[in-house]
Legacy VTK file of the C-alpha trace (Angstrom):
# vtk DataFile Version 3.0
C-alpha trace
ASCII
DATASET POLYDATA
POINTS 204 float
-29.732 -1.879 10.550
-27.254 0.912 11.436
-24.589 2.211 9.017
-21.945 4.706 9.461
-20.826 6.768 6.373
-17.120 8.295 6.749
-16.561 11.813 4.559
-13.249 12.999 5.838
-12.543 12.921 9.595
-16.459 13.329 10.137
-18.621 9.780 10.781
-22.314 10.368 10.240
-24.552 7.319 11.268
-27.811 6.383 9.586
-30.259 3.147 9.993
-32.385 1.502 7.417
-35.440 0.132 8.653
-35.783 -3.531 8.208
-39.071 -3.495 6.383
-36.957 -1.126 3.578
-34.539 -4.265 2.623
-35.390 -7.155 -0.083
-36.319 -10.071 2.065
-34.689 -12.999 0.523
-35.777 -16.320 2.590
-36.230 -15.041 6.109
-32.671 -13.150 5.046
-32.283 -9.650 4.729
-30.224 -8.251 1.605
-28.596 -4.936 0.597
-26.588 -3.517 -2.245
-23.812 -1.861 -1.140
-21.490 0.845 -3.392
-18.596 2.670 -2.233
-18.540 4.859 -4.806
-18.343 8.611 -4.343
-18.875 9.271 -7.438
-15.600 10.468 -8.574
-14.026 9.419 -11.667
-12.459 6.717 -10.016
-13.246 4.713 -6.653
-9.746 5.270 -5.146
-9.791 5.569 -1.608
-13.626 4.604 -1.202
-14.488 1.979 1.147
-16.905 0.548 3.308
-17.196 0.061 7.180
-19.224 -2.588 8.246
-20.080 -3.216 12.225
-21.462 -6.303 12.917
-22.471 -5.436 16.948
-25.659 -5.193 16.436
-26.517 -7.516 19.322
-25.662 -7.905 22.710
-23.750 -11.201 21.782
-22.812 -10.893 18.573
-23.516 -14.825 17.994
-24.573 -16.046 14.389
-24.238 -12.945 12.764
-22.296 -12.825 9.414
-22.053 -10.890 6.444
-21.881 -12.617 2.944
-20.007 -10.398 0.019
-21.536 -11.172 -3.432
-20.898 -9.728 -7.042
-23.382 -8.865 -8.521
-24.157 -12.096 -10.595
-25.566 -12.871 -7.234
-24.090 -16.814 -7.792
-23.346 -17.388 -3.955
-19.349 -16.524 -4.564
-17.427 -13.630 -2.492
-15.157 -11.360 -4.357
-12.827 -8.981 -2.224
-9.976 -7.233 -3.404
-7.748 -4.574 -2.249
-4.775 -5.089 0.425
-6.847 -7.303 3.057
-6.190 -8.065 6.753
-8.751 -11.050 7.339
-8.576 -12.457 10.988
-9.358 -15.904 11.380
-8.958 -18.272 14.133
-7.151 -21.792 13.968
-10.369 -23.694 12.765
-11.531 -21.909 10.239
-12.056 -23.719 6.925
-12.566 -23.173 3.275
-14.603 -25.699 0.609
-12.739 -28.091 -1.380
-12.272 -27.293 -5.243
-14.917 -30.012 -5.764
-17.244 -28.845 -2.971
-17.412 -32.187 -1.333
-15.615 -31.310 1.779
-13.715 -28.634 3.693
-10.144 -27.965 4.535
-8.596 -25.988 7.475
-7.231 -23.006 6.220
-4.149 -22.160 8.381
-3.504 -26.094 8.972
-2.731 -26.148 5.142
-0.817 -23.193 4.725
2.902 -23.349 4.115
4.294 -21.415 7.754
7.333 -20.336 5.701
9.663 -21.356 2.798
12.808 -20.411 0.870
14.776 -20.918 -2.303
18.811 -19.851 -1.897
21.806 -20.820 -3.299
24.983 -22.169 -1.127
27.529 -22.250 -4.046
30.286 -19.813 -3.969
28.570 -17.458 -1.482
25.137 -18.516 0.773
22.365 -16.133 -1.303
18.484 -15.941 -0.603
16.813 -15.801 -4.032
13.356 -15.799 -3.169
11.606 -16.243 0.430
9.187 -15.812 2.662
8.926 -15.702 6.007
12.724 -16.043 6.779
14.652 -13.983 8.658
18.179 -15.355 7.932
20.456 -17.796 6.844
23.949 -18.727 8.217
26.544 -21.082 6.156
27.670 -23.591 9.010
30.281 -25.612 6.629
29.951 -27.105 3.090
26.561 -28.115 2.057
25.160 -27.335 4.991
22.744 -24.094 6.072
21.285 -22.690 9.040
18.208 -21.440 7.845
16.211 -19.139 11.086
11.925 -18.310 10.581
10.759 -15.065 11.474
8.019 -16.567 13.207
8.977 -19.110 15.491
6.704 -22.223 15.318
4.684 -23.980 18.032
7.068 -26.963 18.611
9.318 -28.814 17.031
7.044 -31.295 15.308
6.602 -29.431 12.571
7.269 -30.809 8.259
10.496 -30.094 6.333
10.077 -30.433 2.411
12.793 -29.680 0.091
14.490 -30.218 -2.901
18.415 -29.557 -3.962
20.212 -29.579 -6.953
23.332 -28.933 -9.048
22.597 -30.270 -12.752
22.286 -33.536 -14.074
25.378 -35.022 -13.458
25.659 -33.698 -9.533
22.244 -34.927 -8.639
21.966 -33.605 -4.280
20.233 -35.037 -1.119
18.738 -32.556 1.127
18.248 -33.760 4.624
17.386 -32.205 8.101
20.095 -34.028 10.272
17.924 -34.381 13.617
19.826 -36.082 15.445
23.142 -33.906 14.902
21.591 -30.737 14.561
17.930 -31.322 16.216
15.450 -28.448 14.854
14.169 -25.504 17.624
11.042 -23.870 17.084
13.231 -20.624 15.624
15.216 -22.481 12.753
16.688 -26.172 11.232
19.824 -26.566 9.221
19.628 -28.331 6.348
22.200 -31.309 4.783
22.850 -31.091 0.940
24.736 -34.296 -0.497
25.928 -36.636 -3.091
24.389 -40.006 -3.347
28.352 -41.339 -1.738
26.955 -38.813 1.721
29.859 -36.640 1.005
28.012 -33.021 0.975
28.518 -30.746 -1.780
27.183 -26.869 -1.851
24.517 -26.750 -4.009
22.886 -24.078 -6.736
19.457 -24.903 -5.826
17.979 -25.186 -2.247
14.337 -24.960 -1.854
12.871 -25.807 1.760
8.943 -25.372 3.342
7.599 -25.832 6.431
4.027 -26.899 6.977
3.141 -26.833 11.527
1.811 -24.695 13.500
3.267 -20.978 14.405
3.540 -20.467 17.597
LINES 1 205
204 0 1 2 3 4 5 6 7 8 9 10 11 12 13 14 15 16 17 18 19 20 21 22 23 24 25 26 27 28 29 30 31 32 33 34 35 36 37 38 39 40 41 42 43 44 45 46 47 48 49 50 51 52 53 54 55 56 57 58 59 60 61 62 63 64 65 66 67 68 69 70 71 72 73 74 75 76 77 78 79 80 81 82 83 84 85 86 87 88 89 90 91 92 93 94 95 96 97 98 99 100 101 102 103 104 105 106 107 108 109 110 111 112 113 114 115 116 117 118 119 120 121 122 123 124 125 126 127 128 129 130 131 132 133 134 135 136 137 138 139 140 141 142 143 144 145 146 147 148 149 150 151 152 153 154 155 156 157 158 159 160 161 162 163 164 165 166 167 168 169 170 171 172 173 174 175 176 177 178 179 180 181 182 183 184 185 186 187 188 189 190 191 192 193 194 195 196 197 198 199 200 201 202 203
């Protein structure tokens, strides 16, 4: 097994003999421990290659605390590539779910009373106010078509209870953004305090 240790701009490359690591069920196991020994472990970190073959197929490596239970713990500011099928086990182990299928693509909570504001968001790139009740609201990913599931929820207070509604077949959605409908109960739309919409599709 090969492993390159990075001090500084220099790389220096070392390999542990296979016989020298704990065998566990035709497995192979090593502790690993960024530590440099300073006071604290900012900035320490850990390179691992997995190219060790020609085709790279089957080989993995499994992260484990160190009460060695089977569970992964990673922290820091992660950038985890994963393609579209990858899944995760369900909360009761039973089964598995697609990870990217079930995440929300993007979503938004914004006010339209008085003036159109963005309270919270993610994902978004902008909102337009097209006429009373009604918002343009634009990703800033654009999705794979335009099949893709609006959920949302509006409201004023308990005595100006609001519809929210994606009017397809006035406004159809594009792949870039919707607009989205709020309303009394009598259709007549009303600018709302509360406006929360998600998307759940595929990005493009």
């Amino acid at each position: 097994m090969a492993i390159s240790k990075i001090k500084g701009s220099a790389i220096q490359d070392a390999t542990i003999p296979e016989e020298k690591l704990e065998d566990e069920a035709g497995s192979f196991r090593m502790i690993l421990d960024g530590s440099d020994g300073s006071a604290t472990d900012a900035g320490d970190f850990l390179l691992l290659d997995a190219t060790a073959s020609s085709t790279n197929v089957g080989e993995q490596f499994l992260f484990e605390p160190a009460t060695d239970d089977g569970s992964a713990v990673l922290s820091g500011d992660l950038n985890l590539e994963m393609d579209k099928d990858s899944t995760i086990k369900s909360e009761g182990g039973a089964v598995t779910t697609n990870i990217v299928q079930g995440l929300g693509k993007a979503w938004i909570n914004l006010r339209q009373a008085a003036t159109h504001t963005v309270k919270d968001s993610f994902s978004i790139s902008s909102i337009t106010d097209h006429d009373a009740g009604e918002t343009i609201i634009s990703w800033a990913n654009t999705m794979l078509n335009i099949d893709y599931v609006h959920s949302g929820m509006a409201g004023q207070d308990h005595t100006a209870l609001l519809n929210i509604s994606q009017p397809e077949n006035e406004h159809p959605p594009t792949t870039g953004n919707a607009q989205y409908n709020c309303s009394y109960a009598n259709s007549n739309n009303f600018d709302g305090t509360y406006v929360g919409v998600v998307l759940h599709g595929d990005l493009a």
